[in-house]
C-alpha positions in Angstrom: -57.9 123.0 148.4 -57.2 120.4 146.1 -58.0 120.6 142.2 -59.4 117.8 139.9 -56.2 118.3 138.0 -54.0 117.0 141.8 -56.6 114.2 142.2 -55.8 112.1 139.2 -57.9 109.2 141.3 -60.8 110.6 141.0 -64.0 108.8 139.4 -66.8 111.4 138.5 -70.4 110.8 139.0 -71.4 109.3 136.2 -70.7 106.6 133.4 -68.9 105.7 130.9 -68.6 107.8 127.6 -66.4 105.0 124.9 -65.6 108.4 122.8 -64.6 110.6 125.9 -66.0 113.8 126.8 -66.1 117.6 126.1 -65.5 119.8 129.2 -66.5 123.5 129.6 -66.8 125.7 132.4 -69.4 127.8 131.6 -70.6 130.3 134.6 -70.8 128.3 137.3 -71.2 125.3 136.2 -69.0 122.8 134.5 -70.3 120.6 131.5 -69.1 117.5 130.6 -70.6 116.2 127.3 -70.0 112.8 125.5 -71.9 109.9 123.7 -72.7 106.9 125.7 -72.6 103.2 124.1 -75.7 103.6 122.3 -74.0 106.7 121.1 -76.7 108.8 122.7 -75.0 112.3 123.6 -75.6 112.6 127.4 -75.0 115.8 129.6 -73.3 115.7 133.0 -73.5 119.2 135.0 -71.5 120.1 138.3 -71.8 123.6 140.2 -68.5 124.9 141.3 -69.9 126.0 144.5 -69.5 122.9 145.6 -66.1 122.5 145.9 -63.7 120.5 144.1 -63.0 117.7 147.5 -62.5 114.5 145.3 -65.1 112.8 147.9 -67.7 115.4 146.3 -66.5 115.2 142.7 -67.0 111.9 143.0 -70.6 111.6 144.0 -73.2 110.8 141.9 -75.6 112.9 143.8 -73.1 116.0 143.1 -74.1 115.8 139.0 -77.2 116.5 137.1 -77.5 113.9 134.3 -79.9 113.9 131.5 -79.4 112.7 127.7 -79.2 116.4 125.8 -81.7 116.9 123.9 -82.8 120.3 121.4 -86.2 122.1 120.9 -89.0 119.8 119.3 -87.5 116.8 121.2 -84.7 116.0 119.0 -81.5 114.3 120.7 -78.7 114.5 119.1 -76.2 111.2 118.7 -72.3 110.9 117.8 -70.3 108.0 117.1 -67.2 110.5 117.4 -66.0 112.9 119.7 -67.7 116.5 120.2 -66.2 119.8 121.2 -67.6 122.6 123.8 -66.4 126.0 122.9 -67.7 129.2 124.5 -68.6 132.6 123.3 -67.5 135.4 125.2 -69.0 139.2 125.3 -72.4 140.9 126.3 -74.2 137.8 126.6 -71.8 134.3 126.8 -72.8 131.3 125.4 -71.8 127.4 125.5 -71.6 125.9 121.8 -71.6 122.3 120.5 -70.6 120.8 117.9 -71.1 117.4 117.5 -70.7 114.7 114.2 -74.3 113.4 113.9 -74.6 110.1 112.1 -76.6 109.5 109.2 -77.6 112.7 108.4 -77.9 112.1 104.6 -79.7 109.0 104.6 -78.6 108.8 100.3 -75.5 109.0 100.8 -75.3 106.9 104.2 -73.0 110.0 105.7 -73.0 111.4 108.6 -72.8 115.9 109.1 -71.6 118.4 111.5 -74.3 120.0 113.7 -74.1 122.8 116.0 -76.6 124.2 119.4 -75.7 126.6 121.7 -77.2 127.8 125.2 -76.9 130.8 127.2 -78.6 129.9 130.4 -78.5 127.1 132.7 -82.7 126.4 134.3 -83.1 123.2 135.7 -86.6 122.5 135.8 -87.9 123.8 139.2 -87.3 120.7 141.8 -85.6 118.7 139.9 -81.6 117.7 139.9 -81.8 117.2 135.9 -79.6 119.2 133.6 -81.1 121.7 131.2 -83.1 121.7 128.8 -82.8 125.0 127.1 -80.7 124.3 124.0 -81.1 126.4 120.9 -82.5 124.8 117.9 -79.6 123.2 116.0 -77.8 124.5 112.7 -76.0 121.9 110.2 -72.2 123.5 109.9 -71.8 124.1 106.3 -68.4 124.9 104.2 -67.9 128.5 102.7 -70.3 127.2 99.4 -72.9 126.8 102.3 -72.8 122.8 100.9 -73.3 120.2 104.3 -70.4 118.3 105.1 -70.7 115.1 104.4 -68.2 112.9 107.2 -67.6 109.4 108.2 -69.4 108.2 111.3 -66.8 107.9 113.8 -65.5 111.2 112.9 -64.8 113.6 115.8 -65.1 117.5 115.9 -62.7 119.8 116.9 -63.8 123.5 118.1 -62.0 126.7 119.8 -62.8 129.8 120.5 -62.0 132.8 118.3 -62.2 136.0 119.6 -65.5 137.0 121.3 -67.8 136.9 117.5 -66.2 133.7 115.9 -65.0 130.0 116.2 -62.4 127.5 114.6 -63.6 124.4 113.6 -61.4 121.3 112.5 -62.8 117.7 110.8 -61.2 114.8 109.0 -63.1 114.8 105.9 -62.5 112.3 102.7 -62.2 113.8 99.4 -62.1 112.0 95.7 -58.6 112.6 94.7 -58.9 110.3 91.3 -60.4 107.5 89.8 -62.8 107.3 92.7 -60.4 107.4 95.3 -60.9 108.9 98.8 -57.9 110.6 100.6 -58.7 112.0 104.1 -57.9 115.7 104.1 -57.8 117.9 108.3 -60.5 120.7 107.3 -60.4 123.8 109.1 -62.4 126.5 108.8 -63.4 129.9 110.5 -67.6 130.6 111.5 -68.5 134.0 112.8 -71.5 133.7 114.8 -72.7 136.3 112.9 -73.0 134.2 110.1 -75.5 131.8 111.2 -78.3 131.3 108.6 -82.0 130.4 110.8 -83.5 130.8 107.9 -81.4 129.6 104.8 -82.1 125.4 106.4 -81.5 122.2 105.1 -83.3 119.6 105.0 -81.5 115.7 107.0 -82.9 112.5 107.8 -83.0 114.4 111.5 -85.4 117.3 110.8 -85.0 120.9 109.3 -82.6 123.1 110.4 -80.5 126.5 109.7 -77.3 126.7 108.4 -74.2 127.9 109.2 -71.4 128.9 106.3 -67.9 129.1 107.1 -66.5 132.9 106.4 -65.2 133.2 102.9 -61.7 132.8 102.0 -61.4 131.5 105.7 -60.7 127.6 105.2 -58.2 125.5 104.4 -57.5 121.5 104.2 -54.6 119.7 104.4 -53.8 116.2 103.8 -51.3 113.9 105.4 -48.5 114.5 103.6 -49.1 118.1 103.6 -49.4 117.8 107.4 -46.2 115.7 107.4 -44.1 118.0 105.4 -44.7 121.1 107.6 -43.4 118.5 111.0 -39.5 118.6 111.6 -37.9 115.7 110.6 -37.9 112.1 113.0 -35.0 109.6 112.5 -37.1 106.4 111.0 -40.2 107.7 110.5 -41.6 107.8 106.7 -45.1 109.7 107.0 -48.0 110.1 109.1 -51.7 108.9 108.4 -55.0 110.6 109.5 -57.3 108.8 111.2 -60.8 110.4 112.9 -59.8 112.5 115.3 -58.7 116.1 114.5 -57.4 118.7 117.4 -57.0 122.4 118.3 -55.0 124.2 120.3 -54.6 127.8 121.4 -51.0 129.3 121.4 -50.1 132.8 121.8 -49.3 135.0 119.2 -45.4 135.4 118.2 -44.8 139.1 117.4 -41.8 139.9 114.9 -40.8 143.3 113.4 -43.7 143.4 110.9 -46.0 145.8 113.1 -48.9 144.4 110.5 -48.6 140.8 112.4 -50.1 142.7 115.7 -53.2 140.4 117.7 -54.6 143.8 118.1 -54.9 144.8 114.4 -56.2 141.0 113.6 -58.5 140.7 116.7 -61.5 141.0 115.9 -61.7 144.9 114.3 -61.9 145.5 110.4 -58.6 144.1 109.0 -59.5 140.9 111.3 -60.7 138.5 108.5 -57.6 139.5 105.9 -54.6 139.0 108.8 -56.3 135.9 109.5 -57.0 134.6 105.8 -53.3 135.0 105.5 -52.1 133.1 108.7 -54.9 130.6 108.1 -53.1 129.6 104.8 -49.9 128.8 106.3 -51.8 126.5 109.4 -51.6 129.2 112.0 -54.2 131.9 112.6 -53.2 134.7 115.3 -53.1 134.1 118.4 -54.8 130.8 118.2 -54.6 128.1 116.4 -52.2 125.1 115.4 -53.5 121.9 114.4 -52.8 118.5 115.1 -54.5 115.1 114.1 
């Protein structure tokens, strides 16, 4: 049977998304979430059982399409890209994390947001995609301060184990006399963290919020990004622009038995082995970052 990956012709079901999509499988069903050109984030859904024939694929009939929308009847926008990341264990669950823009109506700044599900209920008789969202949480940093972003800024999110995610931004800071550098933000958030009843208060409602793990972040800027790159014949630094990535590698053993996945998984000594390796750009067994 032929994959979606062997049938590079394909053209899905549905239309156009200017700042691409987000793709999950989660159970049985992939997800493929992106903003359309009114920057309205819009939800495509496909069941795996039926097939992956690119005649199928390709059928608008074959998705459920709805604009994605959280409890209270709040839809959430973007003008950047927005990242699907799944929680494993005893009950899975499909997070997103999405720039929404103008959050902070003073400062014309736009903030991270986050909603999750765990289920996937159509309403009975209909083809629509769900409805069932969580209620949304604005990510916060490790002071539990919003982040305050520009617009077209994208989010970057990966798993972490089965209790926690990575989660990467471009994020200006004033560097001196008023002067905005663009520093890649990365930062670890246990779902156990989660704060439903700490919330904040936006221009798009009230909602919880969730802190980054102490001592877990760290922010580089470009030339700090640049210095850690091996050297290219003709090339005199690297800028930052919106878009910030993630990537999962495996972990490199060396002699050290204390640089063991197992030890920094996700059992006691987990958030000091990571603190370490997140210092340095790597955390085990995960991440390396790129923007």
């Amino acid at each position: 049977m032929a994959t979606p990956a062997q049938n590079p012709e394909i053209q899905l079901g549905f239309g156009a998304r200017p700042q691409g999509n987000a793709v999950a499988l989660f159970g049985a069903d992939i997800f493929v979430v992106g903003a359309d050109e009114h920057s309205d984030i819009q939800q495509s859904l496909y069941s795996t059982d039926l097939g992956f024939a690119s005649t199928t694929l390709g059928n608008k009939s074959s998705w459920s399409n709805s604009r994605l929308t959280l409890p209270n009847g709040f839809a959430p926008q973007t003008k950047g890209g927005c990242a699907l990341a799944i929680q494993s264990g005893e009950v899975p669950a499909l997070y997103l994390f999405w720039n929404q823009p103008d959050l902070w109506k003073e400062s014309n700044n736009a903030g991270v947001m986050v909603s999750s599900l765990t289920s996937v209920t159509p309403p009975p008789g209909s083809s629509s995609a769900p409805t069932d969202w969580l209620a949304g949480f604005v990510l916060c940093d490790e002071n539990n301060l919003p982040f305050a972003l520009q617009d077209g800024a994208s989010v970057s999110a990966v798993s972490l184990g089965s209790q926690a995610f990575l989660v990467g931004m471009v994020q200006p800071f004033p560097i001196e006399n008023g002067k905005l550098m663009d520093f890649a933000m990365v930062g670890v958030y246990y779902v156990a963290d989660q704060q439903p009843t700490k919330t904040i208060t936006s221009s798009a409602g009230v909602f919880g919020s969730w802190p980054a793990r102490n001592g877990s972040s760290t922010a580089r800027s470009a030339a700090e990004i640049g210095a850690l790159l091996p050297p290219v014949a003709g090339r005199s630094g690297i800028s930052l622009g919106n878009r910030i990535g993630l990537a999962i590698v495996p972990q490199v053993s060396d002699a050290d038995s204390s640089n063991n996945l197992a030890r920094h998984g996700d059992g006691p000594d987990a958030d000091h082995g990571r603190r370490e390796r997140i210092e340095q750009g790597v955390v085990p067994g995960c991440a390396h970052l790129a923007a």
